[in-house]
N, CA, C and O atoms as a GROMACS GRO file, in nm:
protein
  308
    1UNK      N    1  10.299  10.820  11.740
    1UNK     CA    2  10.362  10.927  11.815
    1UNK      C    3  10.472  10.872  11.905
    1UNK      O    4  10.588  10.914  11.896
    2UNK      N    5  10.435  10.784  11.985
    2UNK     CA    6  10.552  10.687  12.074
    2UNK      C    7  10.689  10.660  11.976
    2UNK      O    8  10.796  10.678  12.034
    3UNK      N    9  10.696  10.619  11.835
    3UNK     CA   10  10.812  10.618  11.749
    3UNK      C   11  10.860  10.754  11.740
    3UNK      O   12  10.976  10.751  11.780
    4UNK      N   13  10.819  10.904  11.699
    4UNK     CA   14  10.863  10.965  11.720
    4UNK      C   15  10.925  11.039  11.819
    4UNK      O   16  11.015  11.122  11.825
    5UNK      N   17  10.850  10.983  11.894
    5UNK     CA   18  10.905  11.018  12.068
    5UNK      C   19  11.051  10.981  12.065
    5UNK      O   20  11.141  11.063  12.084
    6UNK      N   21  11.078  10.795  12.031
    6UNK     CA   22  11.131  10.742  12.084
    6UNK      C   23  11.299  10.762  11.961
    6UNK      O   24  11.404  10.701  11.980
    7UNK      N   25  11.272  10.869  11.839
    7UNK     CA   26  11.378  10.898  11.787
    7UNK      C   27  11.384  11.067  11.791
    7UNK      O   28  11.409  11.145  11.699
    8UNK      N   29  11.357  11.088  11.904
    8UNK     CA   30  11.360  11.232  11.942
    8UNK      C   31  11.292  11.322  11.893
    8UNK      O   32  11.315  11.428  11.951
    9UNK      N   33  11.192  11.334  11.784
    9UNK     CA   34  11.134  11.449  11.704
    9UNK      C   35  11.043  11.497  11.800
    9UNK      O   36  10.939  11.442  11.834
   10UNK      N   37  11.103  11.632  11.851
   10UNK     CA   38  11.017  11.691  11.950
   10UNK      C   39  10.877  11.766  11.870
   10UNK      O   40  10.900  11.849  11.782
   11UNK      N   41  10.738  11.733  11.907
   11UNK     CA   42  10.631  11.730  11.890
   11UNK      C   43  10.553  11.758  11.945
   11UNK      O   44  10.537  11.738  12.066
   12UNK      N   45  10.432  11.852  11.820
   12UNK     CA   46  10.315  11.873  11.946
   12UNK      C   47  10.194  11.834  11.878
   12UNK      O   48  10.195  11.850  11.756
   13UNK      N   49  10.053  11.770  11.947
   13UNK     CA   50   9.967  11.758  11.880
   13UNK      C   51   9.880  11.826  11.873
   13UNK      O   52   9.858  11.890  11.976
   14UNK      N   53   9.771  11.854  11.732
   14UNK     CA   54   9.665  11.979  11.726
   14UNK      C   55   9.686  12.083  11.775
   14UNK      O   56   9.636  12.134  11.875
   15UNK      N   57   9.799  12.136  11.670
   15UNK     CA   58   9.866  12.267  11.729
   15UNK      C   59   9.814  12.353  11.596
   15UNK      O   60   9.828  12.328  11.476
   16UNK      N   61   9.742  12.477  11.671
   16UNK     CA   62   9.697  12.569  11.599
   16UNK      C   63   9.772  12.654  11.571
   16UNK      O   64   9.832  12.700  11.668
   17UNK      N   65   9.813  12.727  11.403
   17UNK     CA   66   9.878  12.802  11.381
   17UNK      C   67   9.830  12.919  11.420
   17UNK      O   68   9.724  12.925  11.482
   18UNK      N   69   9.921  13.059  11.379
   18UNK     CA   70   9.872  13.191  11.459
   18UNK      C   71   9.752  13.229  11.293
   18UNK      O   72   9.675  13.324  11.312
   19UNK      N   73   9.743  13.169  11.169
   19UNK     CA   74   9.700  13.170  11.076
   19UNK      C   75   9.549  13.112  11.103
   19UNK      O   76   9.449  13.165  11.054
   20UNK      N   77   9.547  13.031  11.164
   20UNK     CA   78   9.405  12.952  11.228
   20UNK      C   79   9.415  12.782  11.135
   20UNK      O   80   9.306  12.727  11.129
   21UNK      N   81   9.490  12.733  11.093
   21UNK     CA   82   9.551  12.647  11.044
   21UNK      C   83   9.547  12.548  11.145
   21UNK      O   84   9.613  12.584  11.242
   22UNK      N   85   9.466  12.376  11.167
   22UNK     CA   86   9.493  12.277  11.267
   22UNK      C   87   9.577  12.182  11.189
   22UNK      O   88   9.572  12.146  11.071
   23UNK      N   89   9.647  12.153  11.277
   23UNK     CA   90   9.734  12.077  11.222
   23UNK      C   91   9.763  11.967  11.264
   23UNK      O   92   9.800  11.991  11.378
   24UNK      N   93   9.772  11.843  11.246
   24UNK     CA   94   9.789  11.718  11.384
   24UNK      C   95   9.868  11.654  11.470
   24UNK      O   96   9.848  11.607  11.582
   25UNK      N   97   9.958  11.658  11.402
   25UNK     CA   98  10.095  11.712  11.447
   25UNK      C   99  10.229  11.770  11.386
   25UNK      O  100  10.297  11.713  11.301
   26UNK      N  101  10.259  11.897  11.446
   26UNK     CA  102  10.384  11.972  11.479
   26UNK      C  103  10.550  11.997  11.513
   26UNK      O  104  10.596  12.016  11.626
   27UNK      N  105  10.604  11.994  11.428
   27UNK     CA  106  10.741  11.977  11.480
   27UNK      C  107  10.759  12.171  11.475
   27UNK      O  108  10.799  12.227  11.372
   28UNK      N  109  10.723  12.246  11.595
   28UNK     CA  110  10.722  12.414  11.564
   28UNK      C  111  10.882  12.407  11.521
   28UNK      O  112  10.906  12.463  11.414
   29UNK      N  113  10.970  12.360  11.572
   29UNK     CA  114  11.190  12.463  11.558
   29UNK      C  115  11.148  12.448  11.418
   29UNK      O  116  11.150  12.558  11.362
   30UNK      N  117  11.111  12.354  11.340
   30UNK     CA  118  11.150  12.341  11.187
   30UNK      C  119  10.993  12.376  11.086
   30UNK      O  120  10.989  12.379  10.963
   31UNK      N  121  10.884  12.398  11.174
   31UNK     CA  122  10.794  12.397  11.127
   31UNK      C  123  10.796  12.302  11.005
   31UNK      O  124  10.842  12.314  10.891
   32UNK      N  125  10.731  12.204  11.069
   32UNK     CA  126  10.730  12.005  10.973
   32UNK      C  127  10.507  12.002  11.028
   32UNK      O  128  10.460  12.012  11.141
   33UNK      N  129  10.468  11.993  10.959
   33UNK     CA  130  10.356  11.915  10.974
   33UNK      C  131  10.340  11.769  10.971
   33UNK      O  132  10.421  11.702  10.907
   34UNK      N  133  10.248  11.717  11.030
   34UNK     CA  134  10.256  11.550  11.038
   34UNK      C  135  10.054  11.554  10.994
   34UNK      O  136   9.982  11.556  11.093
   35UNK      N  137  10.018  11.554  10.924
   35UNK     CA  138   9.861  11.554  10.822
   35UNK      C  139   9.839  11.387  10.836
   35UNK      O  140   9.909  11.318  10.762
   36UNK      N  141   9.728  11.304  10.947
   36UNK     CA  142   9.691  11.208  10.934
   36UNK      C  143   9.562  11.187  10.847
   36UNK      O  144   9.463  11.163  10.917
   37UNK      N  145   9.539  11.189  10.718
   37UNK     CA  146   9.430  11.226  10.670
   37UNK      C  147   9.308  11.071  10.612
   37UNK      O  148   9.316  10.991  10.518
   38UNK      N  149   9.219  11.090  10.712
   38UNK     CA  150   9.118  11.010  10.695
   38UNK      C  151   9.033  11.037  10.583
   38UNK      O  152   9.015  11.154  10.549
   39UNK      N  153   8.974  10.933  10.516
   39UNK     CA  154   8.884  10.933  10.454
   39UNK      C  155   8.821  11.050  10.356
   39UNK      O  156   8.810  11.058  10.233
   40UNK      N  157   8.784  11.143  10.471
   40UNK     CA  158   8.713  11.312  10.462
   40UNK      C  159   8.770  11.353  10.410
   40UNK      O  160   8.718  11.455  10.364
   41UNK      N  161   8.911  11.333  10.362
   41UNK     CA  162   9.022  11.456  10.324
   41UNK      C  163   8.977  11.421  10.167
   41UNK      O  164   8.949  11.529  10.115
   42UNK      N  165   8.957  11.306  10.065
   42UNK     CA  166   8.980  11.284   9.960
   42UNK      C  167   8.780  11.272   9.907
   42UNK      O  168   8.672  11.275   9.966
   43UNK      N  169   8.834  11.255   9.748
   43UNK     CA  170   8.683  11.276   9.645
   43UNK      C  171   8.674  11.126   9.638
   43UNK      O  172   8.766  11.045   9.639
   44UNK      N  173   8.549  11.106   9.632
   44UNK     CA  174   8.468  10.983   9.591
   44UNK      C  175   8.545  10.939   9.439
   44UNK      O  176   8.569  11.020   9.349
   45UNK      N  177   8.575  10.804   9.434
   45UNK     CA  178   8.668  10.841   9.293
   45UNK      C  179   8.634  10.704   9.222
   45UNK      O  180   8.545  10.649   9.288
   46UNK      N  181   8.674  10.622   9.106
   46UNK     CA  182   8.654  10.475   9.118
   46UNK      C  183   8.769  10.505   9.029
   46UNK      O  184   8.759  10.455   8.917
   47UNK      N  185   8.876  10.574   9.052
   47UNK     CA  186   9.027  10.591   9.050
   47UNK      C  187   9.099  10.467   9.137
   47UNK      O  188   9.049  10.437   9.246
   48UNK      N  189   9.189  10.411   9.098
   48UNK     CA  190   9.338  10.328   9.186
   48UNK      C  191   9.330  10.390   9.305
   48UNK      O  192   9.272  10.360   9.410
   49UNK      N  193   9.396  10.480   9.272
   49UNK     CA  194   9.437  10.588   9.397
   49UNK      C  195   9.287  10.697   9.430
   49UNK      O  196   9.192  10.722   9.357
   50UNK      N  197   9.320  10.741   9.568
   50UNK     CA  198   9.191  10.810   9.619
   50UNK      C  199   9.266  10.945   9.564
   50UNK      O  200   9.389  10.948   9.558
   51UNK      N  201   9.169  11.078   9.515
   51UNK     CA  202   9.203  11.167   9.526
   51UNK      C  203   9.162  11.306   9.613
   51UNK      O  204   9.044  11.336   9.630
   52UNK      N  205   9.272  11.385   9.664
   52UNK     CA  206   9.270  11.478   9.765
   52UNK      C  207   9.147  11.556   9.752
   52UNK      O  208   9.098  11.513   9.647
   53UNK      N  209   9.087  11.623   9.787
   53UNK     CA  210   8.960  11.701   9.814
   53UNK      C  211   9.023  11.831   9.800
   53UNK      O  212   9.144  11.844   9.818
   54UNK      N  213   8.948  11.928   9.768
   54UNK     CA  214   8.959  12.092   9.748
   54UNK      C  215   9.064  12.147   9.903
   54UNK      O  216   9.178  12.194   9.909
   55UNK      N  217   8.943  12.106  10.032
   55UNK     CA  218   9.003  12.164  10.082
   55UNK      C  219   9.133  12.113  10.162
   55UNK      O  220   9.190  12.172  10.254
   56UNK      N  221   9.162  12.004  10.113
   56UNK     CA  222   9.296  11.939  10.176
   56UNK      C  223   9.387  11.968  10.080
   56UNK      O  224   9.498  11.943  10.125
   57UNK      N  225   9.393  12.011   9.967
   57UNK     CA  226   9.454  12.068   9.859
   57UNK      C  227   9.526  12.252   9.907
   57UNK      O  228   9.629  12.319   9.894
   58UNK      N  229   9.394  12.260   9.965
   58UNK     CA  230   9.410  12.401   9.974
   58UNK      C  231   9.497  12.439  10.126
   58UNK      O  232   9.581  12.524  10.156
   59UNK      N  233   9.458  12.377  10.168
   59UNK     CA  234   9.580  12.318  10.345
   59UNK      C  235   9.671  12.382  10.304
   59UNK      O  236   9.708  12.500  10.304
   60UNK      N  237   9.714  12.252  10.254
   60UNK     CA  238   9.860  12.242  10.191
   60UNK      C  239   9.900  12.335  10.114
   60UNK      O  240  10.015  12.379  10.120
   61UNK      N  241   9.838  12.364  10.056
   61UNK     CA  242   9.901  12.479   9.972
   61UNK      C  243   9.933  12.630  10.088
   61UNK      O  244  10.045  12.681  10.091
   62UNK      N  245   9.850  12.668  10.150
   62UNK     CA  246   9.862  12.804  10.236
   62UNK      C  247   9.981  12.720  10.305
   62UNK      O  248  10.070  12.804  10.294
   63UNK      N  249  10.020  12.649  10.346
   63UNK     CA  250  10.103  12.583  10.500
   63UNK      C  251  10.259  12.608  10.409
   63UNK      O  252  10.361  12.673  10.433
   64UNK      N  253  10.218  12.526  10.302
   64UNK     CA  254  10.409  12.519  10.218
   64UNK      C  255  10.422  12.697  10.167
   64UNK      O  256  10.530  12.755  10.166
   65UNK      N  257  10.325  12.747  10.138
   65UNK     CA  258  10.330  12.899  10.160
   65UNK      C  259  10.378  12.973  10.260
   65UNK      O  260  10.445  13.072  10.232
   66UNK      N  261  10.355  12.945  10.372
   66UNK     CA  262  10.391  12.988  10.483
   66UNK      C  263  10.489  12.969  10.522
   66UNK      O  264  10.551  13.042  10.600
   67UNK      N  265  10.534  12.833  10.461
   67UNK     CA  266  10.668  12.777  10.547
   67UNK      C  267  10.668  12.684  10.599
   67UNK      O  268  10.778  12.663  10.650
   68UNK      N  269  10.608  12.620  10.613
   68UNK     CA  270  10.584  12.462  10.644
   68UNK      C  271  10.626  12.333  10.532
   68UNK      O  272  10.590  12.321  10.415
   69UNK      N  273  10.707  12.253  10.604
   69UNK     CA  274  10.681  12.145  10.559
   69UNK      C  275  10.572  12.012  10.592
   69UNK      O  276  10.578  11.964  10.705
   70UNK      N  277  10.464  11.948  10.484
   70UNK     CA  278  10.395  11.889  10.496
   70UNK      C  279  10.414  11.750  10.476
   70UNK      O  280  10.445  11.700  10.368
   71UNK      N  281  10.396  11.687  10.583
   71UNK     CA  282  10.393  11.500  10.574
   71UNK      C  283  10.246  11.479  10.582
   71UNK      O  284  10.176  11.520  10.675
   72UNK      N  285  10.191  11.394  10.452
   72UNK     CA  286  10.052  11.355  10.467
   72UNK      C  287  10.078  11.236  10.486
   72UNK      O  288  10.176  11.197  10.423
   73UNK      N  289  10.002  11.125  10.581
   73UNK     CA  290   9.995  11.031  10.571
   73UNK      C  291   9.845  10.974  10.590
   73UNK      O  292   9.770  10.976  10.688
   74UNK      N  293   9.828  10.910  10.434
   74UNK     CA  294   9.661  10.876  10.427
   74UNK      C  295   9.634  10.745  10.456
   74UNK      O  296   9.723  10.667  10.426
   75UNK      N  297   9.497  10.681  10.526
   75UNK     CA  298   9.454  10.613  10.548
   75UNK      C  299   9.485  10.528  10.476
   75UNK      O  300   9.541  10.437  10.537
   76UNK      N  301   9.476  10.510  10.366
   76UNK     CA  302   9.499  10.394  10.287
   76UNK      C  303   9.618  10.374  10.266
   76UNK      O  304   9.647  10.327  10.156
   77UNK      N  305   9.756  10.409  10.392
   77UNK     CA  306   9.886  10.372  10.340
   77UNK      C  307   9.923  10.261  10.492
   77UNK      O  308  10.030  10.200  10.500
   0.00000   0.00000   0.00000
């Protein structure tokens, strides 16, 4: 958060949409999501890559519906 601070992206954290949507952090002028997604978010897999879970699938999908842009950034990056 301090890097974004420190290149101006004005921000808010665990900002609830009027949809009931949490989000972790917020850029509201452009509506930008910032999705830090631990562990919980993805399926048990013995895949390379972890894969997303139903309902982190489904997030995302209502949010870019709405109008949002989504940045996930997962634990394992």
């Amino acid at each position: 958060a301090a890097a974004l601070i420190r290149i101006g992206w004005d921000h808010v954290f665990e900002h609830l949409t009027k949809e009931g949507f949490s989000l972790d952090i917020a850029q509201l002028e452009t509506l930008t999501a910032i999705e830090v997604d631990g562990p919980t978010h993805y399926l048990k897999s013995k895949m390379k890559q972890p894969v997303e879970n139903g309902h982190t699938k489904f997030k995302s999908r209502m949010l870019l519906h709405l109008g949002w842009t989504v940045i996930h950034v997962p634990y394992f990056e």
